[in-house]
Residue frames as a rotation matrix with the C-alpha (Angstrom) as fourth column:
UNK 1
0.206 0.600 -0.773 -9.95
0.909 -0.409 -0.076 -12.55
-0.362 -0.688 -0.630 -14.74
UNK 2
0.414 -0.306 -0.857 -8.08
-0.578 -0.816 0.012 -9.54
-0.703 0.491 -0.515 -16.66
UNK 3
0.787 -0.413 0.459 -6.41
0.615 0.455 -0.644 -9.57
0.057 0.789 0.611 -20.10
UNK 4
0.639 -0.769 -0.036 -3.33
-0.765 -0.629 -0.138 -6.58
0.084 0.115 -0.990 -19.10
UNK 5
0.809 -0.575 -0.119 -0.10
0.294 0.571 -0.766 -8.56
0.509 0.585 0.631 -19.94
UNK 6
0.261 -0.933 0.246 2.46
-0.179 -0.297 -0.938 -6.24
0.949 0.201 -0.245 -18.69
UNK 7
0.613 -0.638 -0.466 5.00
0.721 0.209 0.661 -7.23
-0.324 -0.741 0.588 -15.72
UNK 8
0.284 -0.922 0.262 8.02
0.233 -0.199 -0.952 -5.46
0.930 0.332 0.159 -14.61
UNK 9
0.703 -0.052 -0.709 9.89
0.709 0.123 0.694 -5.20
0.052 -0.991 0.123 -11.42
UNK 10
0.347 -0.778 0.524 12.32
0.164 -0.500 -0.850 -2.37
0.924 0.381 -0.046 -10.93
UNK 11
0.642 0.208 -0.738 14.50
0.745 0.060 0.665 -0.66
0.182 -0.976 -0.116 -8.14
UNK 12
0.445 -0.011 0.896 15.25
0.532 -0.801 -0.274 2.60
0.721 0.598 -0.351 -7.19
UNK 13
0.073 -0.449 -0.891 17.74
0.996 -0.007 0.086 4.37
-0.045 -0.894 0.447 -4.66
UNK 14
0.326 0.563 0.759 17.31
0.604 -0.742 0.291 8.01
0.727 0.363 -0.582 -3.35
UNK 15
-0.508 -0.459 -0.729 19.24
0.861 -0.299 -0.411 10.58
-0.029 -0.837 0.547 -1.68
UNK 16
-0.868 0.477 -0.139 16.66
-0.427 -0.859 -0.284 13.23
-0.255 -0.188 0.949 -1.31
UNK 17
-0.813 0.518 0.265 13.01
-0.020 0.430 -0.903 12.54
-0.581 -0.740 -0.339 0.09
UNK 18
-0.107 0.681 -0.724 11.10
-0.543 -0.650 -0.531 14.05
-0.833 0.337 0.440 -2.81
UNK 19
-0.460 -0.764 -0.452 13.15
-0.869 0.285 0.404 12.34
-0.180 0.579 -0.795 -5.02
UNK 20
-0.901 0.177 0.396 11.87
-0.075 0.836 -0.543 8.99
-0.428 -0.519 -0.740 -3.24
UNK 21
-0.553 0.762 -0.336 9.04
0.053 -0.370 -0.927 9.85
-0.832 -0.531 0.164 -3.50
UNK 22
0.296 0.059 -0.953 8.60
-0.921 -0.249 -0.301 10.59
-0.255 0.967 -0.019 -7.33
UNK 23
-0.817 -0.500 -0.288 10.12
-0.571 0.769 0.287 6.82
0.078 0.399 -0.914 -7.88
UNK 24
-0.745 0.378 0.550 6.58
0.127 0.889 -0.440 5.08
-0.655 -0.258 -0.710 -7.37
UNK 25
-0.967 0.128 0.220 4.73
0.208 -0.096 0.973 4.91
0.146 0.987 0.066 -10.80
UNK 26
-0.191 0.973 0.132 1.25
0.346 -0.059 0.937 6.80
0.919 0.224 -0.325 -11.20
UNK 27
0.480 0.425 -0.767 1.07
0.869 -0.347 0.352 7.90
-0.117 -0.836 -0.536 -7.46
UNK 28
0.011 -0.372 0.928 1.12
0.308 -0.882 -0.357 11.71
0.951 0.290 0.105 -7.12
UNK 29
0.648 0.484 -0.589 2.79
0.686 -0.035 0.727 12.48
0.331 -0.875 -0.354 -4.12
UNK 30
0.283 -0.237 0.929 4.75
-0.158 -0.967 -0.199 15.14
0.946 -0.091 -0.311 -2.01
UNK 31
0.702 0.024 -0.712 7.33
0.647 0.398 0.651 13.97
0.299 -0.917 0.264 0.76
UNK 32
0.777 -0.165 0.608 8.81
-0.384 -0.889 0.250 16.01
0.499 -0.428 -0.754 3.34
UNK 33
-0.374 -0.522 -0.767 12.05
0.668 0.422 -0.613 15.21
0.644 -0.741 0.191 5.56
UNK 34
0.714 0.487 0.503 11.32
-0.210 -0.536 0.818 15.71
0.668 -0.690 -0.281 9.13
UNK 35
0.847 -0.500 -0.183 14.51
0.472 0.547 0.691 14.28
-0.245 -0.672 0.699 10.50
UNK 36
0.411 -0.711 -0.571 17.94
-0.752 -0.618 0.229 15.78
-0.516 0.335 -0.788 10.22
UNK 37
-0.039 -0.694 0.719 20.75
0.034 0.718 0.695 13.71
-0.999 0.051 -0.004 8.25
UNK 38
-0.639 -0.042 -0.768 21.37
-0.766 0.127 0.630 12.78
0.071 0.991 -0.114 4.65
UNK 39
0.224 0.959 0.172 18.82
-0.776 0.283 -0.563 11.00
-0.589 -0.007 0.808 3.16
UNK 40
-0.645 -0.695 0.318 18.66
-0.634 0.719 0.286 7.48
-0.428 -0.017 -0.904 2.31
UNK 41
-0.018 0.980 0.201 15.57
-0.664 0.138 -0.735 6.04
-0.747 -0.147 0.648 0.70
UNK 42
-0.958 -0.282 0.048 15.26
-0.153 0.646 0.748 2.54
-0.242 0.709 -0.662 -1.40
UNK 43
0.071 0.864 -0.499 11.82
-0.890 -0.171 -0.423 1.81
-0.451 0.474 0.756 -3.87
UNK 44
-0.953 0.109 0.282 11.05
0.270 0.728 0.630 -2.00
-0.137 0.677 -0.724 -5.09
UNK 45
-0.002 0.906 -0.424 7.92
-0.866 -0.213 -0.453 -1.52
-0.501 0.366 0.784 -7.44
UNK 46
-0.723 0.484 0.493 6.09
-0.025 0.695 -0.719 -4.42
-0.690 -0.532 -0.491 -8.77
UNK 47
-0.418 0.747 -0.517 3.72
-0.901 -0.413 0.131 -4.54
-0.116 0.521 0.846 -11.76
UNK 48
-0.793 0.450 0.410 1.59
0.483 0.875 -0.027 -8.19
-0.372 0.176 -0.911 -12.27
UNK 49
-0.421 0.747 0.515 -0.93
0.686 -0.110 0.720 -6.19
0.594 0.656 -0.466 -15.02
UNK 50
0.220 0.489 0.844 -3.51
-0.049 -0.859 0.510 -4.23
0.974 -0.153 -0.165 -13.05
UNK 51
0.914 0.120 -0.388 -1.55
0.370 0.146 0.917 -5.01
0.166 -0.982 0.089 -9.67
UNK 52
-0.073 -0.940 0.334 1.39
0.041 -0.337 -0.941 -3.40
0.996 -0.055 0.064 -7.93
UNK 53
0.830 -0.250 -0.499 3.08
0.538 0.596 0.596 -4.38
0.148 -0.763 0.629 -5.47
UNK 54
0.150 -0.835 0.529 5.85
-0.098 -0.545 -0.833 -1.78
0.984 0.073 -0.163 -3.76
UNK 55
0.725 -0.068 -0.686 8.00
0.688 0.017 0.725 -1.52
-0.038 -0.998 0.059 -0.65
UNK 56
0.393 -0.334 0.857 9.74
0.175 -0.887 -0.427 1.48
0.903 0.318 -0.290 0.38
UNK 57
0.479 -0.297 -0.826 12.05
0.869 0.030 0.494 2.31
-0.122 -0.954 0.272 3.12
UNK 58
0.006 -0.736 0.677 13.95
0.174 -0.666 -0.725 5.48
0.985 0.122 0.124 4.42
UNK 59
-0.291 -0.751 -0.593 16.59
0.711 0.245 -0.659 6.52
0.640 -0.614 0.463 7.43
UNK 60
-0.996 -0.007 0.091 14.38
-0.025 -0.938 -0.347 9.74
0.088 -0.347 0.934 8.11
UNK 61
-0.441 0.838 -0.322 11.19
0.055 -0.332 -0.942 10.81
-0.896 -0.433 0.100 9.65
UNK 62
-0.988 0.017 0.151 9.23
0.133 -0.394 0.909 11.50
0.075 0.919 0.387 6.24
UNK 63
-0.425 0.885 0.188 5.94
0.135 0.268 -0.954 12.67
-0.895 -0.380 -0.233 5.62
UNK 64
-0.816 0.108 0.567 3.94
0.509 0.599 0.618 11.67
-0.273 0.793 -0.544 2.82
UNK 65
-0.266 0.661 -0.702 0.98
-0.141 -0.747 -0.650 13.82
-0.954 -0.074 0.292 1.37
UNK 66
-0.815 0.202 -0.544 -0.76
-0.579 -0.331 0.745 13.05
-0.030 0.922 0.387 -2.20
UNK 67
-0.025 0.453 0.891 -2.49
-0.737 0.594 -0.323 10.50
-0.676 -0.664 0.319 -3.84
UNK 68
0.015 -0.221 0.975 -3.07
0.068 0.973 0.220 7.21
-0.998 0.063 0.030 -4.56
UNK 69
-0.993 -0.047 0.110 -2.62
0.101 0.170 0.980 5.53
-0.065 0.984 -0.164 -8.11
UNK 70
-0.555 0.829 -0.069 -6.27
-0.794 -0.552 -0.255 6.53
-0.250 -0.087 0.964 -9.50
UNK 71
0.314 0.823 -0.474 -9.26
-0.845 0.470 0.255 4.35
0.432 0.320 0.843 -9.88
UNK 72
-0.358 -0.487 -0.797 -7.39
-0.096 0.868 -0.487 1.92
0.929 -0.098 -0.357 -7.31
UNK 73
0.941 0.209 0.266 -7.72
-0.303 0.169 0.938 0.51
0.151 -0.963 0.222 -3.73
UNK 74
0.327 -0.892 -0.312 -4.63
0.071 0.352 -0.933 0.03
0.942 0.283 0.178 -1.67
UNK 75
0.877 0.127 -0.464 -3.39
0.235 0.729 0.643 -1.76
0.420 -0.673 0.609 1.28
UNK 76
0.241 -0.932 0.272 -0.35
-0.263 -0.333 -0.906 -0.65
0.934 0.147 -0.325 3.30
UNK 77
0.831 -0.153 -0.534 1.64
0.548 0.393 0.739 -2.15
0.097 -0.907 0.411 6.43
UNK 78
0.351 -0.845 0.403 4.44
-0.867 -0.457 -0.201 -0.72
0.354 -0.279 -0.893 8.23
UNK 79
-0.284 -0.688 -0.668 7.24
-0.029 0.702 -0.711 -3.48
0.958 -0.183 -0.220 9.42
UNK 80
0.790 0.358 -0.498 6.83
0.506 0.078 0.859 -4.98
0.346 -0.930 -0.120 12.87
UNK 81
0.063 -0.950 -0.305 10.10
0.980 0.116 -0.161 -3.05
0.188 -0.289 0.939 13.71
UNK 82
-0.187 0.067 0.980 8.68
0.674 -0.717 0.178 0.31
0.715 0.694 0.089 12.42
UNK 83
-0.905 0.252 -0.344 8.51
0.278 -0.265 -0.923 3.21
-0.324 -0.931 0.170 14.95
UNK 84
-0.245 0.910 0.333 4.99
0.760 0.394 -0.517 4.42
-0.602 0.127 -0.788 15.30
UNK 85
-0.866 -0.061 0.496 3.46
0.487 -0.324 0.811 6.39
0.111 0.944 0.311 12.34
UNK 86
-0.387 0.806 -0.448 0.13
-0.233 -0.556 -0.798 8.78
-0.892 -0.204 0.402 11.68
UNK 87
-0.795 0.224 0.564 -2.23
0.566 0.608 0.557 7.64
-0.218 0.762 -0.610 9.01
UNK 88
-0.278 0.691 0.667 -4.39
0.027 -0.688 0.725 11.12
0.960 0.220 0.172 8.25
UNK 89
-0.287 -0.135 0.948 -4.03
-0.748 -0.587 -0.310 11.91
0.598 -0.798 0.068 11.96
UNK 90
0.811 0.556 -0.181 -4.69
-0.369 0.727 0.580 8.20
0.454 -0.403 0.794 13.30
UNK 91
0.216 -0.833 0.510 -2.11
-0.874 0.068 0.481 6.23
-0.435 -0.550 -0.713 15.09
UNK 92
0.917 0.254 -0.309 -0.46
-0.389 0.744 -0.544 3.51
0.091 0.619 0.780 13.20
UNK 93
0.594 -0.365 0.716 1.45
-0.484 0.549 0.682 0.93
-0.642 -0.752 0.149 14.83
UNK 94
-0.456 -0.534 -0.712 4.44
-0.872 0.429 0.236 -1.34
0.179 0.729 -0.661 13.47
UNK 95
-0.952 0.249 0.175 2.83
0.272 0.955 0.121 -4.26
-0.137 0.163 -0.977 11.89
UNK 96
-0.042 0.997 0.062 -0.65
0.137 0.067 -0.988 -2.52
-0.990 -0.033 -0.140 11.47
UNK 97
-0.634 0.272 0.724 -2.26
0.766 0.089 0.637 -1.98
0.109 0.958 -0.264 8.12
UNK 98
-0.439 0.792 -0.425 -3.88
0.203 -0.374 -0.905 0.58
-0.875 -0.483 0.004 6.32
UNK 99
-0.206 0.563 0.800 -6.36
0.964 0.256 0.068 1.34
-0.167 0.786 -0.596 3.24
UNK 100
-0.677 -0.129 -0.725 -6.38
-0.357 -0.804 0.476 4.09
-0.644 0.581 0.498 0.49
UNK 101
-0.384 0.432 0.816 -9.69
0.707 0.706 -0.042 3.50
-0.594 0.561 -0.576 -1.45
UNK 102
0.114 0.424 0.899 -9.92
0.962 -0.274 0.008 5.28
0.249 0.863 -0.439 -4.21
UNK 103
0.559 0.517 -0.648 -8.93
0.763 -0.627 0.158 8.46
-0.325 -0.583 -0.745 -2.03
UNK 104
0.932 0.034 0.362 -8.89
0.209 -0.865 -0.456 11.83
0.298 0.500 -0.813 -3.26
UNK 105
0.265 -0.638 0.723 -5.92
-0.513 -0.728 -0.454 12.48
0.816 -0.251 -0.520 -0.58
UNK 106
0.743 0.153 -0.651 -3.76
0.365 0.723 0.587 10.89
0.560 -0.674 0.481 1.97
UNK 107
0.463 -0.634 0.620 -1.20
-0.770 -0.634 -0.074 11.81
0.440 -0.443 -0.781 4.90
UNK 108
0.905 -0.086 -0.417 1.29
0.195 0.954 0.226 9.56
0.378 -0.286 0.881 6.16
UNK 109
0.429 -0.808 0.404 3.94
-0.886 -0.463 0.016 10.36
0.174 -0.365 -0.915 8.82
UNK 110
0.922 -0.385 -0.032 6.77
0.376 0.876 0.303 7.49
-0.088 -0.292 0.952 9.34
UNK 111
0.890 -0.453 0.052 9.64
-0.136 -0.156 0.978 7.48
-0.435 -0.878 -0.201 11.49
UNK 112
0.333 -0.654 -0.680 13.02
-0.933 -0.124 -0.338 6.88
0.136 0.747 -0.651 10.14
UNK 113
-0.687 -0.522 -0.505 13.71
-0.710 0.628 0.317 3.75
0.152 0.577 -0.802 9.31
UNK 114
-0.194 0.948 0.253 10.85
-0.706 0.044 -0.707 2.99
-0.681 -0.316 0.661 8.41
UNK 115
-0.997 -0.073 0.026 9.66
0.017 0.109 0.994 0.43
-0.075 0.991 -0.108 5.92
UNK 116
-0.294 0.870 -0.395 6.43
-0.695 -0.479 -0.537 0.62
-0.657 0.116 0.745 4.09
UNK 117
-0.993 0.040 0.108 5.12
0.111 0.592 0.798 -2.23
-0.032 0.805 -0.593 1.79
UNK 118
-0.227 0.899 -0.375 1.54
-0.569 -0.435 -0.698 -1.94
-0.790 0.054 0.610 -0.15
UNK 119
-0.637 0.281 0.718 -0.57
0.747 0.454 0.485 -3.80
-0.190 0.846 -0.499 -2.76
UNK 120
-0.416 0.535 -0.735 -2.61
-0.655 -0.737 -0.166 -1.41
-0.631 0.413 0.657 -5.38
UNK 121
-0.810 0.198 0.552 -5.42
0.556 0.560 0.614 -2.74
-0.188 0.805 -0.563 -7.60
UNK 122
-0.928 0.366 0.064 -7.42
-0.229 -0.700 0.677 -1.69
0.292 0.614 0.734 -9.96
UNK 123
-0.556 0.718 0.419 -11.04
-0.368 0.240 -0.898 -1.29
-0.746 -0.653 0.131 -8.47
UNK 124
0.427 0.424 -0.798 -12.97
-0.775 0.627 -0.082 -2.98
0.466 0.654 0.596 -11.90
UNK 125
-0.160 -0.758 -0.632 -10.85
-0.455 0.625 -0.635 -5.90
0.876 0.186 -0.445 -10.98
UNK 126
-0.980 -0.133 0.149 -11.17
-0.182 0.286 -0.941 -6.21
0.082 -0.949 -0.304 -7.38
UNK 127
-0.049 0.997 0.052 -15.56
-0.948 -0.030 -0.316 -5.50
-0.313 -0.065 0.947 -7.83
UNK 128
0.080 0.239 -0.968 -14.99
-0.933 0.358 0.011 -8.69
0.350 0.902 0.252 -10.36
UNK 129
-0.601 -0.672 -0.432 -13.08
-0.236 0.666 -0.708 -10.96
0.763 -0.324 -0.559 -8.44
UNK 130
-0.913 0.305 0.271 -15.42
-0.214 0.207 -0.955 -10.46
-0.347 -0.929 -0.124 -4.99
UNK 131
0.085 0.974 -0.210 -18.70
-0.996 0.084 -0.012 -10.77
0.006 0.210 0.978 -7.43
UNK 132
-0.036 0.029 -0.999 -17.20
-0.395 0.918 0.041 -14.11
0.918 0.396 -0.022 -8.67
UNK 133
-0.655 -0.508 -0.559 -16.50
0.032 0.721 -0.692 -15.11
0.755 -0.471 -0.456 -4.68
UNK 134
-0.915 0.394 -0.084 -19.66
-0.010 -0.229 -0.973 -13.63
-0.403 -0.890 0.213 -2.74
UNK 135
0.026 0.999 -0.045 -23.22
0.586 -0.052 -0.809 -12.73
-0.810 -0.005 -0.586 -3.29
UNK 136
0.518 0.501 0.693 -22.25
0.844 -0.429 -0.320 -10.35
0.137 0.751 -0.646 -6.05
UNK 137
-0.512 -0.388 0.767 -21.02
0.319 -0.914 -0.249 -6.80
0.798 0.117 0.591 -6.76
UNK 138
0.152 0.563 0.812 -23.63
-0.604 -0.597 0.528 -5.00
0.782 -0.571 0.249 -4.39
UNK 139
0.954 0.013 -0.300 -22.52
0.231 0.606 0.761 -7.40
0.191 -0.795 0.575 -1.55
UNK 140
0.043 -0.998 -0.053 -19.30
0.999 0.043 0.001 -6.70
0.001 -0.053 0.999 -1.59
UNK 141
-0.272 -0.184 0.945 -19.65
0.280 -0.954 -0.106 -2.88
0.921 0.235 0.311 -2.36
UNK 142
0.556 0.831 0.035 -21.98
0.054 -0.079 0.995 -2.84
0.830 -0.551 -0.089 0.78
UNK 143
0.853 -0.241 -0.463 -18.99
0.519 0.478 0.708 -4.37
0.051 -0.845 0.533 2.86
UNK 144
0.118 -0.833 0.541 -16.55
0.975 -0.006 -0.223 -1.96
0.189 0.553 0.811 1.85
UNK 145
-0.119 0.309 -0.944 -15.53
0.782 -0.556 -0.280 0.41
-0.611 -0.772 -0.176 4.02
UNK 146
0.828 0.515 0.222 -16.77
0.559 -0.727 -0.398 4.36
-0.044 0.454 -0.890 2.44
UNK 147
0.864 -0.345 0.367 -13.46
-0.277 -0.934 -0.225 5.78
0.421 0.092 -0.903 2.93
UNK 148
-0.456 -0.889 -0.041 -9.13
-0.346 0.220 -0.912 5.48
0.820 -0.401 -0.408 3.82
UNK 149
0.824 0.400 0.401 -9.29
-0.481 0.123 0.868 3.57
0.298 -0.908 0.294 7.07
UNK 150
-0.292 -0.815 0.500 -7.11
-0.952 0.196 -0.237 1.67
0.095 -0.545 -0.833 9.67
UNK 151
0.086 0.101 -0.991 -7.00
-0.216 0.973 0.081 -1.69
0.973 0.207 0.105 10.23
UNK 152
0.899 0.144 0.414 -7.37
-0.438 0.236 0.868 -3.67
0.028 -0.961 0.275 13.57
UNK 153
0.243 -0.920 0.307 -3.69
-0.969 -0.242 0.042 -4.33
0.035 -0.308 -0.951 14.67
UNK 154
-0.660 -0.501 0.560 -3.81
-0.376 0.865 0.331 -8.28
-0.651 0.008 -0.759 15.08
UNK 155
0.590 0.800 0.105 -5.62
-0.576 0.508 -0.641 -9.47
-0.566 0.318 0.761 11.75
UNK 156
0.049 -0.478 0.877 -4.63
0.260 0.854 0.451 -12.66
-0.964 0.206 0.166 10.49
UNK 157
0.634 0.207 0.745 -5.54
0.691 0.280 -0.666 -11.64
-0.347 0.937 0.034 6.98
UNK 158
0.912 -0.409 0.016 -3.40
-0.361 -0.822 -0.441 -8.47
0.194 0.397 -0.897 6.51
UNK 159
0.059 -0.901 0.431 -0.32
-0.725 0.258 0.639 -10.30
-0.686 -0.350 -0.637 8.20
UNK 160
0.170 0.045 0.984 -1.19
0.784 0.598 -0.163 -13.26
-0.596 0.800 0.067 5.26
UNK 161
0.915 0.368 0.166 -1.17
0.393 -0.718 -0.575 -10.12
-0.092 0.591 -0.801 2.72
UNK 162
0.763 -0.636 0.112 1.66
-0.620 -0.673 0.403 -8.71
-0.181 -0.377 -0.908 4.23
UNK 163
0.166 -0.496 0.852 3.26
-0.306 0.796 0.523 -12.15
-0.937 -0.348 -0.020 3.56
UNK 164
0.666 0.514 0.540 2.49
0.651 -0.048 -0.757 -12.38
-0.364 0.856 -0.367 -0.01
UNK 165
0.960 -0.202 -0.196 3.77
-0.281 -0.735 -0.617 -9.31
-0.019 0.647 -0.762 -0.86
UNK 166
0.298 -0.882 0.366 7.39
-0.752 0.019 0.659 -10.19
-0.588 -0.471 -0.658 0.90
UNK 167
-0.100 -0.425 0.900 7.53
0.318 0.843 0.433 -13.61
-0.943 0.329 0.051 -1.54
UNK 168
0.885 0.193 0.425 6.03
0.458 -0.189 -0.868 -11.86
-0.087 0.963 -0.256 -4.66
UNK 169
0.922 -0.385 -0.031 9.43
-0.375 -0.912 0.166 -9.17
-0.092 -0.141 -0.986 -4.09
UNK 170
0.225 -0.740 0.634 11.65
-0.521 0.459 0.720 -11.83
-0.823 -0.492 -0.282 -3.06
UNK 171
0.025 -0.031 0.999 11.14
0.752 0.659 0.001 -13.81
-0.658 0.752 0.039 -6.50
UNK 172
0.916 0.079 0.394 11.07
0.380 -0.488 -0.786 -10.84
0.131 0.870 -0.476 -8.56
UNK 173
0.638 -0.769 0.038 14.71
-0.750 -0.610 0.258 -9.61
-0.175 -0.193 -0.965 -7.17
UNK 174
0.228 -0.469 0.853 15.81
-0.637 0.591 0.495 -13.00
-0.737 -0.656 -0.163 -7.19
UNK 175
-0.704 -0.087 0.705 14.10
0.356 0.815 0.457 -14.78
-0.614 0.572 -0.543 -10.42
UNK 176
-0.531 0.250 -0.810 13.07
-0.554 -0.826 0.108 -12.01
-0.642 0.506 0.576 -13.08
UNK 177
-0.840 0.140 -0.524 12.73
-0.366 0.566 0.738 -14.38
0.401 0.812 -0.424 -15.73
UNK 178
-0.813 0.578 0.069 9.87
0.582 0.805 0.110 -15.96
0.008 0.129 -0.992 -13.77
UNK 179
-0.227 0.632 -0.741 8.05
-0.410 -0.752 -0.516 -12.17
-0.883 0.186 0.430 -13.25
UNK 180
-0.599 0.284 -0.749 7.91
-0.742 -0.549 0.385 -12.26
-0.302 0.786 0.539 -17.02
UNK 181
-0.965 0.164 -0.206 6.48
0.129 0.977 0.170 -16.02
0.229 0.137 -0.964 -17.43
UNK 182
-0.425 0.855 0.298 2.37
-0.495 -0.495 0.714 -14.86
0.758 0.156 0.633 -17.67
UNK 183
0.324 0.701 -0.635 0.86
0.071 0.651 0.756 -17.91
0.943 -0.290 0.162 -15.69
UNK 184
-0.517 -0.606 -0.604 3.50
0.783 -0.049 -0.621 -16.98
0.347 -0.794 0.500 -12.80
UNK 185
-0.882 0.176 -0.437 2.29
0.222 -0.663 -0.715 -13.35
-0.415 -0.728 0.546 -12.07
UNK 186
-0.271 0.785 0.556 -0.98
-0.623 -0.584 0.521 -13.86
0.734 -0.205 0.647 -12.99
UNK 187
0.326 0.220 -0.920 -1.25
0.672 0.631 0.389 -17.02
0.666 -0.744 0.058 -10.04
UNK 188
-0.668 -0.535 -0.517 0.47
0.744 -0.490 -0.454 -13.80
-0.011 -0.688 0.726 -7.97
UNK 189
-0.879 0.291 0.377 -1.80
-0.265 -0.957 0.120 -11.35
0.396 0.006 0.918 -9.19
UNK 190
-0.001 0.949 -0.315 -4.84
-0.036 0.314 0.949 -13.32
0.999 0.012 0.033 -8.32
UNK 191
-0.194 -0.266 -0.944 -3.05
0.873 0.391 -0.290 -14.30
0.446 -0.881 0.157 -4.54
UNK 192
-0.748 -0.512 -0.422 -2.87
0.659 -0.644 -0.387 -10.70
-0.074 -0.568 0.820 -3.80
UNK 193
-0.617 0.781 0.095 -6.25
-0.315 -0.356 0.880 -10.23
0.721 0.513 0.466 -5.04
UNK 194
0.347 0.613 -0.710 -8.22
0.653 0.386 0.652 -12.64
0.674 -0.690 -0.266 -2.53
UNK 195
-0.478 -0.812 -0.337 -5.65
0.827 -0.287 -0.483 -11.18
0.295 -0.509 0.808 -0.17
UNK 196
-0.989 0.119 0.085 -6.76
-0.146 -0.762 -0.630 -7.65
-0.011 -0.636 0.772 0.30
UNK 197
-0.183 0.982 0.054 -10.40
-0.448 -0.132 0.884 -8.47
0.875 0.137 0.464 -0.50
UNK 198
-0.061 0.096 -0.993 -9.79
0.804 0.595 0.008 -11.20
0.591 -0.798 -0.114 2.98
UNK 199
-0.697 -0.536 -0.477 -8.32
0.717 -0.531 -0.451 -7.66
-0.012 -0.656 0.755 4.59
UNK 200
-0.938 0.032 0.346 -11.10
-0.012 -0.998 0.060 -5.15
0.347 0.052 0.936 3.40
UNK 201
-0.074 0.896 -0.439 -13.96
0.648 0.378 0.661 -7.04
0.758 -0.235 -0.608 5.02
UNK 202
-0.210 0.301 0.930 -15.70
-0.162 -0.949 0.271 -4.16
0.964 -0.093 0.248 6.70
UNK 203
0.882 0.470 -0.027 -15.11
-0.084 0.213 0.973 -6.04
0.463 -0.857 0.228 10.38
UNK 204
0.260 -0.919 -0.297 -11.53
0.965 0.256 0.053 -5.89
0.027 -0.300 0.953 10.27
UNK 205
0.120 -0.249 0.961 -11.54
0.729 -0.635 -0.255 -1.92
0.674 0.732 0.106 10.66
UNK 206
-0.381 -0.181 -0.907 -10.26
0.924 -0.093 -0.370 -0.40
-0.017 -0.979 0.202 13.24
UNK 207
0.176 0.379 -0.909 -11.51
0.151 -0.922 -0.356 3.28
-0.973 -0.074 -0.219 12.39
UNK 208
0.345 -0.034 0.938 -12.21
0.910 -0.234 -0.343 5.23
0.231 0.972 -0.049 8.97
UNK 209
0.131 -0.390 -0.911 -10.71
0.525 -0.753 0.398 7.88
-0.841 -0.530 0.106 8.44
UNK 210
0.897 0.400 0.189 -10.51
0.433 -0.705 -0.562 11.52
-0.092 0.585 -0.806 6.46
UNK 211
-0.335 -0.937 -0.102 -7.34
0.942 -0.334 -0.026 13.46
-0.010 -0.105 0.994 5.25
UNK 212
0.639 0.750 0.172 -7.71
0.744 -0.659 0.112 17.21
0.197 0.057 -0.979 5.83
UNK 213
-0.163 -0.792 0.589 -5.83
-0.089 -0.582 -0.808 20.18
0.983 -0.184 0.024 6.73
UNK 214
0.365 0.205 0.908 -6.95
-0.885 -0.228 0.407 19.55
0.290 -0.952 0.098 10.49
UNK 215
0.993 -0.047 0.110 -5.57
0.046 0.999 0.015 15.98
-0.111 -0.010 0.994 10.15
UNK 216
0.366 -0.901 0.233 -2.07
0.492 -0.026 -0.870 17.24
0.790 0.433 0.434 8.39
UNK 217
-0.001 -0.215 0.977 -1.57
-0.813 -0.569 -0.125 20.21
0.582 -0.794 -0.174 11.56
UNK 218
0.777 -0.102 0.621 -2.04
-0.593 0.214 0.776 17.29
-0.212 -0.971 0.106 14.04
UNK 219
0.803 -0.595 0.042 0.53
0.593 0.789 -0.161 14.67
0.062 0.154 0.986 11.96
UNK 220
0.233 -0.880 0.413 3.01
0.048 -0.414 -0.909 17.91
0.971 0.232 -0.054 12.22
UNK 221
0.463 0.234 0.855 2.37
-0.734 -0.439 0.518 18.57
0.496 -0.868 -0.031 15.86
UNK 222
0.999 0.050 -0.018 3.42
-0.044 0.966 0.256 15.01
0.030 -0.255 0.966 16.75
UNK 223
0.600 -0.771 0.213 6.19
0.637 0.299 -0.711 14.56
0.484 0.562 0.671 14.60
């Protein structure tokens, strides 16, 4: 389905939020502490060719502001443990999911000790994959929501997704040697492919949503 080759799995520890922040390859972003304390903040990153796969956790309030790796689509869950969070001024629950498609800009407020865990693919890739499993490219573009959005809090398919990502991590930290083994992470890259295409069906959306400066004033106001 792709011909990129490269794998690699790293991890990355961070006493200062910005810092953190700057540890997740190709995303251009810009995090704030909002909590007092020393900062504490851990980065597993993921490559399987034109997929990545990252989870991220820190001890402080943080808020997030850039954007996404370009020319991608990407899936994010907070832990079921996570306090609640703002997703471009939306509410976002632990255990909910949300989606960065292709967007110019994104805001994300999460609580301290939070984690955060996300698949990124490359949109060519994903268009390919849902022509080969639906009616086509224009079927699939059709069903796809127009913009960042929330997910609906109890879908089966993002908690499957959300599962995925936790075993793809768990074997790369565990058993490198099989990361690098091609037929391994591309059967992973492909899992995590159906995966968010199951999640971005355009009935599992709890609201779209816009980042803005009227979106960023209400995620401070909360916080």
């Amino acid at each position: 389905m792709f011909d990129a080759t490269e794998s690699h799995f790293s991890t990355i520890q961070s006493a200062d939020a910005q810092a953190h922040g700057n540890g997740l390859d190709e995303w251009q972003q810009c995090y704030e502490q909002l909590s007092c304390g020393p900062f504490e903040g851990l980065l597993e990153d993921l490559r399987l060719g034109p997929v990545q796969i990252f989870r991220e956790s820190a001890n402080r309030a943080v808020l997030q502001c850039g954007q996404p790796r370009p020319g991608t689509v990407s899936v994010g869950f907070l832990s079921q443990d996570a306090p609640p969070g703002w997703f471009c001024g939306h509410s976002v629950q632990g255990g909910q999911a949300i989606a960065a498609l292709d967007a110019p800009e994104f805001e994300l407020y999460t609580g301290a000790g939070s984690r955060l865990s996300a698949v990124s693919v490359e949109l060519p890739v994903l268009v390919q994959r849902a022509a080969q499993l639906s009616e086509g490219e224009d079927a699939w573009r059709a069903d796809l929501p127009s913009r960042s959005a929330v997910l609906e809090h109890t879908g089966v398919e993002h908690r499957t997704l959300a599962m995925h990502v936790q075993e793809a991590l768990s074997l790369a930290a565990t058993s490198p040697g099989w990361i690098q083994r091609r037929p391994v992470w591309r059967a992973l890259a492909d899992t995590m492919i159906d995966s968010m295409l199951d999640c971005l069906e355009s009935r599992r959306l709890q609201t779209q949503v816009m980042a803005g400066a009227a979106a960023r004033r209400r995620i401070f106001s909360r916080a």
